[in-house]
C-alpha positions, -999 to 999 in steps of 0.1 A, spaced: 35 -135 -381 39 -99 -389 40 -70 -361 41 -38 -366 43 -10 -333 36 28 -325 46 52 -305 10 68 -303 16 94 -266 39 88 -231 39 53 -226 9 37 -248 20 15 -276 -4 4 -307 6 -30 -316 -8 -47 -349 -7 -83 -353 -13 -105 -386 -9 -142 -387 -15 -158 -420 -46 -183 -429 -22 -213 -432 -15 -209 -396 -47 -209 -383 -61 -238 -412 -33 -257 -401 -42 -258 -366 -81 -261 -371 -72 -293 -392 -45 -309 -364 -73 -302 -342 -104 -318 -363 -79 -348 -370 -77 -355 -336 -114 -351 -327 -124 -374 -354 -110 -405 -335 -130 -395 -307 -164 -376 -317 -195 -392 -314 -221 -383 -339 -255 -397 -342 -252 -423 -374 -217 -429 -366 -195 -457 -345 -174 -437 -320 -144 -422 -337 -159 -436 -373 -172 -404 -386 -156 -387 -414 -133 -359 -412 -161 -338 -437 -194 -344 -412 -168 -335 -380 -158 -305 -396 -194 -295 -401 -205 -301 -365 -173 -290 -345 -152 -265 -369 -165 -231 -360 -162 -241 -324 -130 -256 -332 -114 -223 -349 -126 -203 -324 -106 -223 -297 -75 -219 -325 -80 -184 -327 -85 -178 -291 -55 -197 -283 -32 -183 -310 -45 -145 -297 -30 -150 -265 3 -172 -275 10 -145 -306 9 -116 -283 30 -128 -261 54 -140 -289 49 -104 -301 60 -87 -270 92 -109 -268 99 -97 -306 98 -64 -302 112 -64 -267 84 -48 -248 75 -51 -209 39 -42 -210 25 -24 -178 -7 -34 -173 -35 -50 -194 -37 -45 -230 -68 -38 -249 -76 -57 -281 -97 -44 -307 -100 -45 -346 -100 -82 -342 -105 -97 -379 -110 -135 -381 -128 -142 -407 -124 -181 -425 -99 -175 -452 -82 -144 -439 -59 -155 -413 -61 -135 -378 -54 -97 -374 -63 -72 -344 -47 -46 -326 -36 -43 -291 -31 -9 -267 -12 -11 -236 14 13 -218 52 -1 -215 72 4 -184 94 31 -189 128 29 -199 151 43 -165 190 48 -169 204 49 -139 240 70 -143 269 81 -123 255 71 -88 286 85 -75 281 114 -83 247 119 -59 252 127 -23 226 109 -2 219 125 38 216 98 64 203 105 100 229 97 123 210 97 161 219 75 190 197 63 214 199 89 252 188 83 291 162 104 284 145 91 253 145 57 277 130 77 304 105 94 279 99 60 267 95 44 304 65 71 309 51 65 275 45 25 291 32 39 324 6 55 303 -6 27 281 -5 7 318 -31 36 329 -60 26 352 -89 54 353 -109 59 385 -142 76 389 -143 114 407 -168 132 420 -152 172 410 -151 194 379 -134 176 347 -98 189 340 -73 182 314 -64 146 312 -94 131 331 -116 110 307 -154 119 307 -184 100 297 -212 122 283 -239 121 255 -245 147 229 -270 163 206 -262 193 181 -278 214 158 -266 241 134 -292 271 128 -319 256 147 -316 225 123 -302 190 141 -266 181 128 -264 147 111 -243 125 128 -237 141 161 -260 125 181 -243 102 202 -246 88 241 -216 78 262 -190 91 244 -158 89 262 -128 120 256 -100 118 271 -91 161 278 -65 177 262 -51 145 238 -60 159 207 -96 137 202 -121 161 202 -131 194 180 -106 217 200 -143 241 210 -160 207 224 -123 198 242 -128 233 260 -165 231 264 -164 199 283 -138 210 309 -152 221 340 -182 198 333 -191 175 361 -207 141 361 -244 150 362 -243 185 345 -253 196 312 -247 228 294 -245 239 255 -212 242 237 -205 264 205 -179 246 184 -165 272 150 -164 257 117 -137 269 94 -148 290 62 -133 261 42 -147 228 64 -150 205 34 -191 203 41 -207 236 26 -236 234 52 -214 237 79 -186 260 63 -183 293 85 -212 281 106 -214 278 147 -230 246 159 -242 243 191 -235 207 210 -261 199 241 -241 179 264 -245 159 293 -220 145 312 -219 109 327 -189 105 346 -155 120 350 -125 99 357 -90 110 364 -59 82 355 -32 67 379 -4 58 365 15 26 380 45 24 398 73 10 380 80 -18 402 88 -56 397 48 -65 383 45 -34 366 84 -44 351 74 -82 346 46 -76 327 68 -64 299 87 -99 297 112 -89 318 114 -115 343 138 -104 369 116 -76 376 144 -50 380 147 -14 367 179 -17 353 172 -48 334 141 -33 323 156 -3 310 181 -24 290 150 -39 272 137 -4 263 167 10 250 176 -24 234 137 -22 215 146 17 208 175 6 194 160 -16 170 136 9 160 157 34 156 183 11 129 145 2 113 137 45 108 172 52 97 169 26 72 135 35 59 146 72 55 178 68 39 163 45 10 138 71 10 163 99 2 184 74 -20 150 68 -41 144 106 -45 179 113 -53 177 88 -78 144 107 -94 154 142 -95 184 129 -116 166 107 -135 127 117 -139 99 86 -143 72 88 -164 50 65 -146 20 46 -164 -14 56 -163 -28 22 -157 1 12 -126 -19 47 -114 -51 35 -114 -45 7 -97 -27 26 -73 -53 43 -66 -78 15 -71 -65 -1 -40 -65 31 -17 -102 31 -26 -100 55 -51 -108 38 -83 -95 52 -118 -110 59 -148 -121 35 -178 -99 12 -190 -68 16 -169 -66 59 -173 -66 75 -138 -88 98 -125 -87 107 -90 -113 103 -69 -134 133 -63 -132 153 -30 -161 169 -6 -159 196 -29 -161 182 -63 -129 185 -71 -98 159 -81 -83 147 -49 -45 159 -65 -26 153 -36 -39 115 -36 -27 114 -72 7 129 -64 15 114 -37 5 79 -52 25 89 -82 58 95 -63 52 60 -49 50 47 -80 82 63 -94 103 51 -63 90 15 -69 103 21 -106 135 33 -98 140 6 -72 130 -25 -99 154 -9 -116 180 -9 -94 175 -46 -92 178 -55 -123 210 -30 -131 222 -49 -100 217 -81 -113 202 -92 -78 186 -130 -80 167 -141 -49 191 -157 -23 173 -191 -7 194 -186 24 186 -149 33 149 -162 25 148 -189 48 165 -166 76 143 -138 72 111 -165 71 124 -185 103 128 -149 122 99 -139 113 82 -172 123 100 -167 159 70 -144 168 42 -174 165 32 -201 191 45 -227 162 72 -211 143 74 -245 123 43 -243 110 46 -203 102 83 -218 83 58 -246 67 29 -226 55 56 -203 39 69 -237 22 40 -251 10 33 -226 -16 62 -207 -35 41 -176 -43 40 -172 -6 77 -166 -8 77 -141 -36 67 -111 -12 100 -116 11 120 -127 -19 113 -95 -31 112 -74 -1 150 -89 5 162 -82 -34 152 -46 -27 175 -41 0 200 -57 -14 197 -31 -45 198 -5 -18 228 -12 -1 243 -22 -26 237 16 -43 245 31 -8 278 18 -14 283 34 -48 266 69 -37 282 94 -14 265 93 21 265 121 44 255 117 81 232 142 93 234 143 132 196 144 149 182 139 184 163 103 186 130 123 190 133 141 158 137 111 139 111 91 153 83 120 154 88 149 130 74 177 135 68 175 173 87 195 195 103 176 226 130 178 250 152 150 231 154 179 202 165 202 223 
């Protein structure tokens, strides 16, 4: 077998294969031999006919099974060769089989890059270092009361954080708005649900009353025909109801598993769950910052075809044959922000198989069968969550892997210089919002 391999742009490799006639001849005639003791031909007793009349009848059938079979085996064999990890499908083309002329034909396909991963070191990694404070259990305490909410009809004027029931019809320059229709809708005031203009509009609104509300459209609303525009909503209002919020006594406490019903056990439990959340976050950003670290030392080039399947399975198909295109936006345009941010997904994931293998990690049955039993303690029948898991080892490959990766992180936490970066629980948990736990 011959091979020969190039370079043609980034990541896609031309690769030319050639096996010789004798190869394939050799194989067509093991093949025939072996069919002759079985093949039943009109004429001829059951494995009596000879090897000339089975050749006629089976042997274009029979060498295309032989080439078939030797496309798929030489490729791989090729790969191996030539040392090559390819990244996704290839595509073969200039296949040339012809009887006397061996088997030649040419596959495309995009390698995974080639990462070297240097002087960790050297990189300084931040790590949030926040602890878990009265208050953020108290903020978290209210945050239950309100998921516990029970909402009770009023008869007054709707006010922010009442919910109110109403249906609603609008129309933009005299013209009905598609998809605005609606009847008992339900917004809750002031939670962020509604057009801010329709929030507004519906305060002060009681159950019975209707009036017209005029809700603004940006200049650049993604739909041109309401761009800049001013629709006006006709609304009428069913009911408005106001919430309680429960006491935090012993049902309202047992109802959260906490059987003793008393505040200061119950507080244990949140703190003990916020706890556990906040180890999970501080985790999750760290390897995130490790990751990125990791890439602005060492750029990835990351293959076209990992891309579109990226973005294949965010519902954003890619182009032809593996090359990604984005998927267009309301505007005609490429959604770039979907390719970017699904390429810098991509690039971590590289950088973190490659961690893995640098790191030599293998799979470690023990830590599997933990993490699987743990995560079995959450079912009715955690042996037969443990046995399902058991049954089939590709069900295993997921937490296998999941494990290997943190393994590789630590393991590069260790090696890297890590800086704790003092924040309030609040900050780390919800980003960008302003609270008293920041403060």
């Amino acid at each position: 077998m011959q091979v020969s391999v190039e370079s043609t742009s980034g990541l896609e490799r031309r690769m030319t294969v050639e096996i010789p006639p004798e190869g394939i001849d050799s194989e067509v005639g093991s093949r025939l031999d072996n069919l002759m003791r079985t093949a039943r031909i009109p004429g001829f007793r059951p494995g009596k006919a000879p090897l000339k009349v089975v050749a006629r009848r089976f042997g274009a059938a029979v060498r295309d099974e032989v080439v078939g079979d030797l496309l798929r085996s030489s490729f791989s064999d090729a790969l191996a060769r030539e040392e090559l990890r390819p990244a996704g499908e290839p595509v073969i083309d200039s296949v040339d089989t012809a009887p006397g002329t061996g088997l030649k034909y040419t596959a495309v396909f995009e390698v995974f890059p080639d990462i070297d991963l240097r002087e960790l070191e050297s990189i300084e990694v931040r790590r949030p270092n926040a602890e878990v404070r009265e208050t953020d259990v108290d903020r978290m305490v209210e945050t239950l009361r309100e998921r516990r909410r029970e909402w009770r009809e009023v008869a007054r004027a709707a006010r922010p954080g009442d919910r109110i029931t109403f249906d609603i019809e609008g129309e933009v320059d005299g013209q009905p708005l598609e998809g605005s229709v609606g009847e008992n809708r339900v917004v809750e005031l002031g939670a962020g649900h509604a057009i801010p203009d329709l929030d507004d509009g519906l305060a002060g609104m009681e159950a019975g009353s209707a009036r017209d509300i005029e809700v603004s459209y940006p200049a650049d609303h993604p739909s041109d025909r309401l761009a800049g525009k001013t629709a006006v909503m006709h609304v009428e209002a069913g009911k408005v109801e106001e919430g309680l919020l429960p006491e935090v006594d012993a049902d309202f406490i047992r109802g959260f598993g906490v059987e003793s019903g008393e505040l200061d056990d119950f507080r244990v439990n949140v703190r003990s769950n916020l706890e556990r959340e906040l180890e999970s976050a501080t985790a999750a950003i760290t390897r995130t910052r490790l990751l990125d670290s990791l890439l602005e030392r060492h750029p990835v080039e990351v293959p076209e075809s990992l891309l579109a399947e990226e973005l294949g399975r965010a519902g954003m198909p890619g182009a032809d044959g593996g090359r990604s295109t984005v998927e267009e936006g309301p505007g005609g345009g490429r959604d770039e922000a979907a390719e970017a941010s699904a390429r810098h997904r991509l690039r971590q994931g590289l950088v973190l198989a490659q961690l893995v293998s640098d790191l030599d990690i293998a799979p470690d049955p023990g830590a599997v069968r933990a993490e699987i039993e743990r995560m079995a303690m959450t079912y009715e029948d955690p042996s037969r969550v443990v046995g399902w898991f058991y049954s089939d080892p590709s069900r295993l490959r997921p937490v296998e892997s999941r494990l290997m990766e943190q393994r590789a992180v630590d393991a590069a936490l260790a090696r890297v210089t890590v800086i704790d970066e003092p924040c309030a629980f609040d900050e780390l948990m919800n980003p960008g919002q302003t609270s008293e736990a920041s403060s």
